[in-house]
N, C-alpha and C positions, 0 to 999 in steps of 0.2 A: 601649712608646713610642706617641706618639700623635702623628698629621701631620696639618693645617689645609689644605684645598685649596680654595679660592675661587675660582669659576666666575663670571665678571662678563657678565649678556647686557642688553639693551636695557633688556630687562623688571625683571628680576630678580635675586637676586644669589644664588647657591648655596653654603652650608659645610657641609661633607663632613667629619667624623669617624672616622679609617680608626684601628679598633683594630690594632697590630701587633706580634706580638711573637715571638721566638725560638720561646719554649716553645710557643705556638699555632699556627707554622706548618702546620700538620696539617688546619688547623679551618680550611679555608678555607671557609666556609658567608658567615661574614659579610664578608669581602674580596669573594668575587664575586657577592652580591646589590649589593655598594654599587655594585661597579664596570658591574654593570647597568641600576642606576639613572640612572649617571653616564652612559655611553655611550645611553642611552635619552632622556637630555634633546632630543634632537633636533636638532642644528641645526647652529649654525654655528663651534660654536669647539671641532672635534676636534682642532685640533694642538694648542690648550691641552690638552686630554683626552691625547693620547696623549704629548703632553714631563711631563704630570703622572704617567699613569702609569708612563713608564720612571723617575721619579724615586721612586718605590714599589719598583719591579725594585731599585733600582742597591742600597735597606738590605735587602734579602733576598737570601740565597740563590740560587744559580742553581737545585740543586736541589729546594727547597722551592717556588721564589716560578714557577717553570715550568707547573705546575698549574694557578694562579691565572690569570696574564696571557698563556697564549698564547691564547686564545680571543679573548680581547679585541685582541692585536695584533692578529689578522687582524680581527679585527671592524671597528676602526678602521682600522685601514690599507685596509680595502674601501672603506670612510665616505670616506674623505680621498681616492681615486683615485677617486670619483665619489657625488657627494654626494646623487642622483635612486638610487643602489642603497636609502637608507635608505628611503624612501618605497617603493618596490617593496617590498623584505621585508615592509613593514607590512599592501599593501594585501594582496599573493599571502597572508598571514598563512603565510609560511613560517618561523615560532616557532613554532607550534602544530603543522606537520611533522615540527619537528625534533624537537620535546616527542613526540610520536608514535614515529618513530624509537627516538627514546632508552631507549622506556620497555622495548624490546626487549635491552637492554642485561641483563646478568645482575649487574654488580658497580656500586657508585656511582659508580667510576673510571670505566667504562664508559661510563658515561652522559653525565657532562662530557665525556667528549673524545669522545662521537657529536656533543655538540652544538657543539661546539668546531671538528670537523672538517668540519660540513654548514654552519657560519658562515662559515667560509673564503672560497667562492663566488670565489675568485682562480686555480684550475686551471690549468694549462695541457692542450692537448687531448690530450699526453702521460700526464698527471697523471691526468684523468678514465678515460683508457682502462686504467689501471692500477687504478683503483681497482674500474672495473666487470670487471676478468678477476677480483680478490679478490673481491667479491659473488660472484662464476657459481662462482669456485671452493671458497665455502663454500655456498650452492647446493648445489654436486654432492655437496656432504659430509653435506648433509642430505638428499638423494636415497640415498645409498648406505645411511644407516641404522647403518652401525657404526662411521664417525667423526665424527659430533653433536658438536659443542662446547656445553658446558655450562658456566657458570662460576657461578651460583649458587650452586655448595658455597665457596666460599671468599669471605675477607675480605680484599682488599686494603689494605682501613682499617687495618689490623693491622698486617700486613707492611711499607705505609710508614712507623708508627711503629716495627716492629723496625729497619727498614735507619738510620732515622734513629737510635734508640739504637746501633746496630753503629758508625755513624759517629761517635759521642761519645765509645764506649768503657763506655756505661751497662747494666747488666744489664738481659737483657730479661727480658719478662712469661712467664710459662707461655703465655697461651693465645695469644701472639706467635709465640714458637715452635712450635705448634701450628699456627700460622694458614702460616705460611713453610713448615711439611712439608705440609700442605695442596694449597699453590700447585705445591711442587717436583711432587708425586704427581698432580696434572690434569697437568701437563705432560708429564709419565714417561709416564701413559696414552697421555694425545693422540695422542705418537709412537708406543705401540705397537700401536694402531689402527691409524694409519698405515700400519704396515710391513704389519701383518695385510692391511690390502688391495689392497694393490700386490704381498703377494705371492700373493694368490686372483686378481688381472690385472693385468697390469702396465698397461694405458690408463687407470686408475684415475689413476696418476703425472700425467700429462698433462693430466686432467681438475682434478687440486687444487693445481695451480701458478696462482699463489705463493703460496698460500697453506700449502701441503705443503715449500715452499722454509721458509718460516718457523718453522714445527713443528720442523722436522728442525732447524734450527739454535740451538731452544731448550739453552741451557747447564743441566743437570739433572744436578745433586752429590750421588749416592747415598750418598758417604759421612759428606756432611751429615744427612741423611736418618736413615741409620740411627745419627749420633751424637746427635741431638736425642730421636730415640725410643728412644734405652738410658738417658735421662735424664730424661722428661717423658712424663709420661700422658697419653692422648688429650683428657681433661677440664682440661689444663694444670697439672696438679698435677706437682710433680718426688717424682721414686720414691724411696722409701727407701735404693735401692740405688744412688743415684745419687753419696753419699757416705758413708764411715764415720761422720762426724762428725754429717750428717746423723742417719742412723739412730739413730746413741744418743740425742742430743737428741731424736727423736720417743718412744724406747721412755720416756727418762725423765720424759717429758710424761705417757705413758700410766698411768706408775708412778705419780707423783703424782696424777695426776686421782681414778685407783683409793684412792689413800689419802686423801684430800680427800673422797673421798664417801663412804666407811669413816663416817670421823668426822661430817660430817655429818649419816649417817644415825643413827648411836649418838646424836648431842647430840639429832636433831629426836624420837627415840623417846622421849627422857626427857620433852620441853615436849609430845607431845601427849597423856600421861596427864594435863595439868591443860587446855591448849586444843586445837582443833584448826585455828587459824588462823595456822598456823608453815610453810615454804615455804623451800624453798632458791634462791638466788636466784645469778647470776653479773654482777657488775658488773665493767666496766674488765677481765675476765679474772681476775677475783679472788672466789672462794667464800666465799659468806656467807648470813645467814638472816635470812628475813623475815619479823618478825612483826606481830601487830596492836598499837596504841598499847595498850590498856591489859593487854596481857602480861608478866605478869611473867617475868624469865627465869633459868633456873638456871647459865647458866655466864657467865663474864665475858668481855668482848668489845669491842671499839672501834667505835662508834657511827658510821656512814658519813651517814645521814640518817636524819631522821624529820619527822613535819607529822601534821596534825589530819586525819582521815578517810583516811590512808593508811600508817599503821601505822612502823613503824622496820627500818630496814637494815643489821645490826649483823654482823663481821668476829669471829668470836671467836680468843680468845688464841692457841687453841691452833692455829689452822688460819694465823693469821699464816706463821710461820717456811715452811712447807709452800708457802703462796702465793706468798711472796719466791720460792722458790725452782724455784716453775710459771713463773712470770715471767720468769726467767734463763733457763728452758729454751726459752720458748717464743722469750727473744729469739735463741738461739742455734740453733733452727730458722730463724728469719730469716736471721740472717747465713750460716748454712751453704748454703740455698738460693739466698741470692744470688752465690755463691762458685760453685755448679751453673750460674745460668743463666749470668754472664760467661763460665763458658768455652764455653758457647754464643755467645756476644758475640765473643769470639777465635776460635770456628772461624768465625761468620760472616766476620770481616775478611776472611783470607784468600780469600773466595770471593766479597767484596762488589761486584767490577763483574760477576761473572756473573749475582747475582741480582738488580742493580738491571736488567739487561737482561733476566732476565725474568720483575722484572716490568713494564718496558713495553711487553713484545711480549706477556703476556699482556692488558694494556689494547689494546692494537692488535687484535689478534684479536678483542676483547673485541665491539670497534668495527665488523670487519670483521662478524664473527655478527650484528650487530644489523639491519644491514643487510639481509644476508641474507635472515635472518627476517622479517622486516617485507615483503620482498619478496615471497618463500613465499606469507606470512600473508595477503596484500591480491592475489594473482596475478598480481605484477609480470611484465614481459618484457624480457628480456637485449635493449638498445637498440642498434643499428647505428647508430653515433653518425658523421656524416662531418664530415670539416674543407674539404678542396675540393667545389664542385662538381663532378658529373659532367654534362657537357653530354647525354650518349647515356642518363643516370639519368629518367623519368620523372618522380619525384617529389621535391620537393625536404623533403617534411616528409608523412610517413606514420604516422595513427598510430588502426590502426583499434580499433574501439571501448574509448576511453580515457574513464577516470573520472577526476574531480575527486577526490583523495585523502581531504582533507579531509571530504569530503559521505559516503563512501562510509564511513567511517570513523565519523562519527557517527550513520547508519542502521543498521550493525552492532553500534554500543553502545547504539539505543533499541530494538535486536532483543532483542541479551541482557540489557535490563533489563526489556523487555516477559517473558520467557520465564522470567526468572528470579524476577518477581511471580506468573506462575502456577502455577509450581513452588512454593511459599511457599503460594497461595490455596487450591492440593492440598492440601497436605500441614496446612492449616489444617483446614479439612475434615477430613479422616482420622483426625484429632487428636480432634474434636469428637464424632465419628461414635463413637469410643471410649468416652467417657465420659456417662455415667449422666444423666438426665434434662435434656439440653439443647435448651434453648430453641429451639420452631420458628420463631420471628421473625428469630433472630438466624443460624440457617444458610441460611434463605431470603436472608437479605441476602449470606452470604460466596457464596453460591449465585451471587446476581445479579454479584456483585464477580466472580468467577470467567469467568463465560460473558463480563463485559465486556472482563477480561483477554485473552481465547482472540480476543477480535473484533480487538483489539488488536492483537497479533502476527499476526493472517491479513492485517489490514492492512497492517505492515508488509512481512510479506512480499512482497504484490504489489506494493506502492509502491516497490523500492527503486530507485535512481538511474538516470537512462537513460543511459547512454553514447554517447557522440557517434564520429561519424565525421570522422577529421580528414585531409582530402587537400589537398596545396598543392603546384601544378605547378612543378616545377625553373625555370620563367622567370617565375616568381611571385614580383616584391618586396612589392606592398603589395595585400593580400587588403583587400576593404570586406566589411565585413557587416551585414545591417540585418535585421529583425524585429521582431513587437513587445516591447514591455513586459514583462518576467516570462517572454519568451521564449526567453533560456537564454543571451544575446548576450556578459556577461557574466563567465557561469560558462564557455563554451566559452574567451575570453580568458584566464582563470586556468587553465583547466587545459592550456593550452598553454606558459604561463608556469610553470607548476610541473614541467612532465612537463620542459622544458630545464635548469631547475636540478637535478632529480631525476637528471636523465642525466650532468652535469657531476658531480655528487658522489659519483657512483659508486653511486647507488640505481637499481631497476630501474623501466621507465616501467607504469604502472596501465593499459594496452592489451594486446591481444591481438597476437597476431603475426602478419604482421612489422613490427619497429618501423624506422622511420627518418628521422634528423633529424638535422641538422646541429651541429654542437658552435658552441654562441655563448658570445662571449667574455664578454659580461653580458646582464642582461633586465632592461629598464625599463620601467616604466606606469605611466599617467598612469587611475588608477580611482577614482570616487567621487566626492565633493566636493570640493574641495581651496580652499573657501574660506576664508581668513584674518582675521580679524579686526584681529589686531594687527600684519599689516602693511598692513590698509585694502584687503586685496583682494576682488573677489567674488567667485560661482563662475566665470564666465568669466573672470576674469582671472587667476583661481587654477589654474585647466586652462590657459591661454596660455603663464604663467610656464612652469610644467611642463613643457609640449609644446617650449618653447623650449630649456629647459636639457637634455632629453633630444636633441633634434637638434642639439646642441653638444656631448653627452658620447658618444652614439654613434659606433659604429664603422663597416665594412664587414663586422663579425663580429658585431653585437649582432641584439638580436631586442626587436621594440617595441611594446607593445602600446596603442592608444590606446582610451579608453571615450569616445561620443558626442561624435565630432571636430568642431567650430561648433556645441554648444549652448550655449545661455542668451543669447545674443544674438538681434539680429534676424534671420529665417532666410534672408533674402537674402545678406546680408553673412556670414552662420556658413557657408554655405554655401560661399561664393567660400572666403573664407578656410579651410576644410576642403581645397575641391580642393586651392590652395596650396600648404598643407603637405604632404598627400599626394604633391603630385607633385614637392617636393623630397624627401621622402625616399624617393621611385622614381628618381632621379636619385643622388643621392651622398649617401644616408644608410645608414640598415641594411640589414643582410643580408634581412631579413624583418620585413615593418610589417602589425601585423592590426588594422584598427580597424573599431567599430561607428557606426553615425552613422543619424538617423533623416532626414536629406538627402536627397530623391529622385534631385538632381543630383550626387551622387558616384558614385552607379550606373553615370555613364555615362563615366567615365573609363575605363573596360575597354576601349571601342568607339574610344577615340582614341588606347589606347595599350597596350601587350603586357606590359608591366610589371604592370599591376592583373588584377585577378581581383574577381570576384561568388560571395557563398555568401548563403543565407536560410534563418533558419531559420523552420521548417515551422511551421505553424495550421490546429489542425482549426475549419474555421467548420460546421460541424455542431454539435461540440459548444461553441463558444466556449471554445477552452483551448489552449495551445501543445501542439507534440508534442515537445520538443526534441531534433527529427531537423535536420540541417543540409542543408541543398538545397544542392550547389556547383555554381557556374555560372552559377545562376540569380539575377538581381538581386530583391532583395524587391518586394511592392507594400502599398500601402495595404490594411488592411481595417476604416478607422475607419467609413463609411459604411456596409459591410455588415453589421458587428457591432452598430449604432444600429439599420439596420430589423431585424436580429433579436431585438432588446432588445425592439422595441416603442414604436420611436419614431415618432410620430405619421407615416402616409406623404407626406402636404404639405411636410413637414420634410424628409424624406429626398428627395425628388423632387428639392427644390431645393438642396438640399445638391451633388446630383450635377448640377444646369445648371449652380451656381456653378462648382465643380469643373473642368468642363471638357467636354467629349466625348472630346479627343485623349486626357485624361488619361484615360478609360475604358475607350479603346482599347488604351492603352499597358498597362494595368491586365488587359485580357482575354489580350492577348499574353504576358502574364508566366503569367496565370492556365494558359494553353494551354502554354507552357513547363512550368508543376509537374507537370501534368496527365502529361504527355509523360513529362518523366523519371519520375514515379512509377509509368509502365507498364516503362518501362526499366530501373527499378532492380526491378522485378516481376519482367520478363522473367531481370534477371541472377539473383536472387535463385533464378528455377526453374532455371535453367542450371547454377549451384554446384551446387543439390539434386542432378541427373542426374549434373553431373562425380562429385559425391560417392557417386551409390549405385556409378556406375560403376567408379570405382575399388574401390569396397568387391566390386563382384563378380566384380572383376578379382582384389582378392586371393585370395577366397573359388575362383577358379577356379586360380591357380596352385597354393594350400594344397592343391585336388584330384588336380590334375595330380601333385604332389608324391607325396600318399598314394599314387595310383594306380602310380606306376613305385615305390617303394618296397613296394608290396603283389605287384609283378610281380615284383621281384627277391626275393622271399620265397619266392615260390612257385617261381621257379627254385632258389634257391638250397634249398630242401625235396627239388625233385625230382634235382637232383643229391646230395642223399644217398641218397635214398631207390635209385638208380642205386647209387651205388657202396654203401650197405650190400649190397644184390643182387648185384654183384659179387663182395662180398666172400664170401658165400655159395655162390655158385658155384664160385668158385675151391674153397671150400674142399672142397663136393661134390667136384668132378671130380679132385680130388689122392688123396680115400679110395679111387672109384672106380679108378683109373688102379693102385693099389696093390692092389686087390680081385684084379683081372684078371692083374696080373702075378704074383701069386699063384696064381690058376687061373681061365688063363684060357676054361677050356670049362666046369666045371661050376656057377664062381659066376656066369655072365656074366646069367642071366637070371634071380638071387637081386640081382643090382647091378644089374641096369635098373630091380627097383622102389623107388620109395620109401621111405626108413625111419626118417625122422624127418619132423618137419614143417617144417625148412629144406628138405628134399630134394622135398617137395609142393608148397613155396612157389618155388621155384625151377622147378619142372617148370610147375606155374599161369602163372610169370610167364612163361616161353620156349615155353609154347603160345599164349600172349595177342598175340608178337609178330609184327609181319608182315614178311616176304622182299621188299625193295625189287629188282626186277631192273634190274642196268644191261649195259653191253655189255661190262664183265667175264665180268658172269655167263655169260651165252649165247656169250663169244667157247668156240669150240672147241679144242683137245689133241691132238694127232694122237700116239697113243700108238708108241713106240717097237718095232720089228718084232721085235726080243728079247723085249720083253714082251707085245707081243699078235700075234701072225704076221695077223692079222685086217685089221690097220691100222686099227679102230674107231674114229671119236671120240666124245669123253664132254663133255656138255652139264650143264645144272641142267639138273632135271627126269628124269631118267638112271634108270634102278636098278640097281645095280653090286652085287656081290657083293664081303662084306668075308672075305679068307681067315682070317684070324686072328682071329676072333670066329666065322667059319662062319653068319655073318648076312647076308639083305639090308638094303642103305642107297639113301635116294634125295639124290640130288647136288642140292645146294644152291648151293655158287657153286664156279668154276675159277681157279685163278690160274696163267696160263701159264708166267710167269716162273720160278715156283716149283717147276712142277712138284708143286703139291699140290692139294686137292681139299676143301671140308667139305662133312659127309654129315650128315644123320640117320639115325641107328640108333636105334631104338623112342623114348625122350624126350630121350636126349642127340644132341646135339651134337658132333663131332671134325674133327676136319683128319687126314686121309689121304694117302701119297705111291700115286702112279699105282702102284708096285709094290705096294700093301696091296689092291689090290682086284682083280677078275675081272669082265667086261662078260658 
């Protein structure tokens, strides 16, 4: 079918040719180039655009035509709820981000619905913070290493034309079916990565929500699974065994082939004893021989073609019946196979909303990884994105050294194509160097190609992007900024505008941490030229338009960016008119207004009101070149005059260049000049201050990490010396239990065969209890007053004592008293014992 859409503008009149059909539903390549042509006309008649496309929706499919138009609903439906969003997307050139994004994308589904999803720009601040936990939490999945989403092995192009034959009831393809166990088996993995890592930690859990919520709730039909693969070879081919009927028709394929080239060979043996330009030939699937036009032939045959310089193509009699009969078979491989794959068709049905679900969640994922990736890949930062103010917050927009996506992005692809010509210039050379008398002109020259290459790439390296520093105080509505020309005023605009939609999409922002910035409900700017021809506007009046329609579509949640607010008119009047504006939308416009303006008198709104803010960016007049570092705080100054006498502009000229000028304005000009000066000792001073914080914590840690070794080196060596104790222990116990059995045995003649040593436990034990030393306390020395039955004497026994042992018939010296007890330990020659006051004699 085919539908006629006429677009009627002022100018011009637009017809639109939309191929559509049933059977091409699939092939949406040519619907969504048209439809981005259509929505790309620009202008003013999206509700024609969007009632023409729902009228495209209402003869398709819900199924089919979803693919196509929801990119474009939101696309227009953004267009239609604020007509200055179109102009933004163009100038931020955020197609070319998304084109980026996308290309992270592993499948072609993927790809459309990154781009589909990042055109949206309609969020709520709900929306965005869900979408950026899904980035962090495939992030974390590519931090962990063992559950990586890949989707590169599979074809979803496939799979939606299987589900769409499943839906008709049409047999499907082999390598259809191949392509849907594919999909099932990434999914089967996925999860069982999954489990694998949650169950090596469970915070793992925690860290891949929701993304891990999504995974787990993939629908995956193993018994699909293994019905498609007991029926279909990995190469899409269905097995022989997949039906009886099959089988035979292939063997009796085989049969015939073998007896068709039997014959063959016997008829071509006979024709090349007279030529040898006879050839077997397979036309239409039917065997036959090829000879040259003036060959004669020996067997009869029905003539298929022949022509002048390319000989005849003749079917002989005999291989006829044989042919017919190759033909029946081969048709009854067809129909048998397709008999195989429908019942694949029927097991799909029953399981067809499990696998249309996933496969949109593997396109979801798909979406989600891409992001991801992209973010990895460019060393985005997880954004602290706020919706209120915080009054006790510092900063209302943090975002320290953030890159322009785009620029960084393009200096890393003239890297690796600088790198990858030198590589090639190598290996040119190496190639050369190999082979035999070549030319020394000609490797002088890849020589010289070479070394300019390598200057190339050192180039680039040192040249890549600067990154800015972006701070905007919490009672900062409208930031001015001025500097000069090519001094970066700009590209800092855009990459504040990018880094808010980038956060709103759930992409991670291109700064270093920590990020933080408030979630804006849209981003409009007014950048460039915006002169119109055909509607007779200038550039001024093309930038007014603009600047008007965005202070009439803003919110108290947008964010706005203005490029050189009052130029092109006279600069008195641009200038009034800049404050103007400015201080209506520091009164009741956006959330945050950043504009650049080369006005000296915008500067000074800061000083009459708490709303604005000053940033400049930085010029080295040394070397005449920006730095693009951003000075905030500080209002820019002129350095047209300085930069003329260092050009070498006559000094007469310059002299009076600066009486015109002014004096005040020279003053005003040294004042600012003393301001740079100042903060650049400041940001010196802070810069060595990090340094110190930073080594200091480093030798902070480096001092715990010591602290640590050293009590766990302590508890080593205790925990050594307490075995090395009780192994001795144990040693001595075991001595003095043989000893104790020696003596009770006999105890007068072995006693001083058992005082010596007789192994080397018993030397090692006598070494260790002579090594030790006798702490006295006043146990020791308290005194016993021995019992008048046992000693008529009434002696007492101290440490230090020498007592006679009866029962060994040895002297011992008394070592410690225990009153209590009534016992006494003594040394007797190397041992040691406890004695009762009745064992011994004073």
């Amino acid at each position: 079918m085919i539908f006629s859409f006429a677009f009627i503008n002022k100018q011009q009149e637009f017809t639109i040719n939309i191929i559509h059909s049933c059977n091409i539903l699939n092939k949406t390549d040519v619907v969504t180039n048209s439809w981005e042509w259509i929505l790309g006309i620009g202008g003013r008649e999206e509700k024609r655009m969007i009632s023409s496309l729902s009228l495209l929706c209402s003869f398709s499919s819900s199924s089919s035509s979803s693919m196509i138009t929801t990119r474009f609903k939101w696309r227009a439906r953004a267009f239609q709820k604020s007509p200055n969003l179109e102009t933004t997307l163009k100038v931020l050139q955020w197609d070319s981000l998304c084109d980026s994004v996308a290309s992270f994308s592993g499948t072609s589904f993927g790809r459309q619905a990154t781009k589909a999803e990042l055109w949206r720009l309609d969020q709520s601040y709900q929306q965005s913070l869900r979408l950026l936990e899904e980035t962090n939490a495939a992030v974390e999945m590519h931090n962990h290493g063992g559950c990586v989403m890949d989707f590169t092995s599979i074809d979803l192009a496939l799979v939606k034309s299987a589900i769409q034959h499943a839906h008709r009831g049409f047999p499907l393809d082999g390598v259809e079916a191949i392509a849907l166990v594919a999909m099932l088996h990434l999914a089967d993995s996925l999860q069982v990565s999954l489990k694998q890592a949650i169950k090596e930690d469970s915070e793992w859990l925690q860290r891949f929500m929701p993304v891990a919520e999504m995974i787990m709730d993939m629908p995956v039909s193993h018994p699909l699974i293994k019905f498609i693969q007991k029926l279909v070879d990995d190469d899409g081919s269905v097995k022989d065994s997949a039906s009886p009927a099959l089988k035979r028709s292939r063997e009796q394929v085989r049969l015939l082939e073998r007896k068709l080239y039997q014959l063959m060979e016997s008829l071509i043996s006979k024709e090349m004893k007279e030529t040898s330009s006879v050839e077997v030939s397979n036309t239409d699937g039917r065997w036959c021989i090829k000879s040259g036009t003036d060959t004669k032939k020996s067997f009869d045959g029905l003539l298929l073609s022949s022509g002048s310089g390319t000989g005849s193509l003749v079917e002989p009699l005999s291989a006829v019946p044989l042919n017919d009969e190759l033909q029946q078979a081969r048709a009854s491989i067809t129909k048998a196979e397709a008999d195989v794959l429908l019942q694949i068709t029927h097991k799909m049905q029953t399981d067809i909303e499990d696998i249309e679900n996933l496969f949109n969640a593997i396109i979801q994922l798909d979406v989600i990884n891409a992001r991801a990736t992209y973010s990895i890949s460019f060393g985005g930062t997880y954004p602290d994105l706020i919706l209120s103010s915080e009054e006790q917050a510092k900063w209302k927009l943090f975002l320290p050294k953030a890159y322009h996506p785009l620029l960084l992005q393009q200096h890393r692809q003239k890297l690796h194509n600088a790198m990858k010509d030198v590589s090639e210039a190598t290996a040119e050379i190496r190639r050369r160097r190999q082979q035999v008398g070549i030319a020394t002109q000609r490797e002088e020259e890849t020589n010289a190609r070479l070394s300019s290459l390598e200057t190339l790439v050192a180039t680039l390296k040192q040249s890549s992007p600067v990154p800015v520093d972006i701070y905007v105080a919490q009672k900062t509505r409208v930031l001015v900024i001025t500097g000069p020309n090519t001094g970066g005023k700009t590209i800092l605009l855009k990459t504040v505008g990018l880094a808010a939609m980038m956060a709103k999409s759930g992409l991670f922002v291109l700064s270093s941490e920590p990020v933080r910035m408030p979630w804006f409900d849209y981003v409009f700017a007014d950048i460039g030229d915006e002169q119109s021809l055909s509607q007779s506007l200038s550039t001024f009046s093309g930038h007014l338009k603009q600047t008007s329609d965005i202070l009439s579509s803003s919110s108290s949640r947008s964010l706005v960016l203005l490029d050189e607010v009052g130029a092109g008119t006279n600069p008195l009047e641009g200038a009034a008119l800049g404050m103007s504006l400015l201080e209506c939308f520091a009164e009741s416009g956006a959330l945050l207004t950043m504009a650049t303006t080369h006005h000296g008198e915008l500067k000074t709104l800061k000083y009459s009101n708490d709303a604005f803010d000053n940033a400049c960016m930085e010029f080295d007049e040394a070397n005449l070149k920006p730095t693009y570092r951003v000075l905030w705080g500080i209002p820019g100054r002129s350095n047209a005059i300085n930069i003329a006498e260092r050009l070498g502009l006559p000094n007469v000229v310059v002299e009076n260049a600066r009486d015109l000028h002014g004096t005040a304005s020279a003053e005003i000009n040294q004042v600012i000049e003393d301001m740079e000066n100042l903060k650049q000792k400041v940001d010196g001073h802070i810069h060595e201050a990090r340094n110190h914080l930073r080594l200091g914590r480093e030798l902070y840690r480096k001092l715990v990490i010591s602290e640590g070794r050293i009590r766990e080196h302590g508890s080593s060596l205790k925990y050594r010396k307490i075995q090395e104790i009780s192994e001795a222990g144990k040693v001595a116990r075991s001595i003095l239990h043989k000893r104790v059995r020696q003596r009770r045995a006999s105890p007068t003649s072995n006693l001083a065969a058992a005082s010596k040593p007789e192994n080397e436990n018993e030397r090692m034990l006598a070494s260790f209890t002579s090594g030790q030393s006798t702490t006295r306390t006043e146990k020791d020395t308290a005194a016993v007053m021995l019992n008048d039955k046992q000693q008529p004497s009434g002696k007492i026994v101290k440490s230090g004592d020498t007592v006679h042992v009866s029962k060994f018939n040895k002297k011992a010296t008394v070592l410690k008293v225990d009153p209590s007890k009534q016992e006494i330990l003594v040394q007797l020659g190397n041992i040691k014992m406890k004695l009762t006051l009745a064992d011994i004699l004073i």
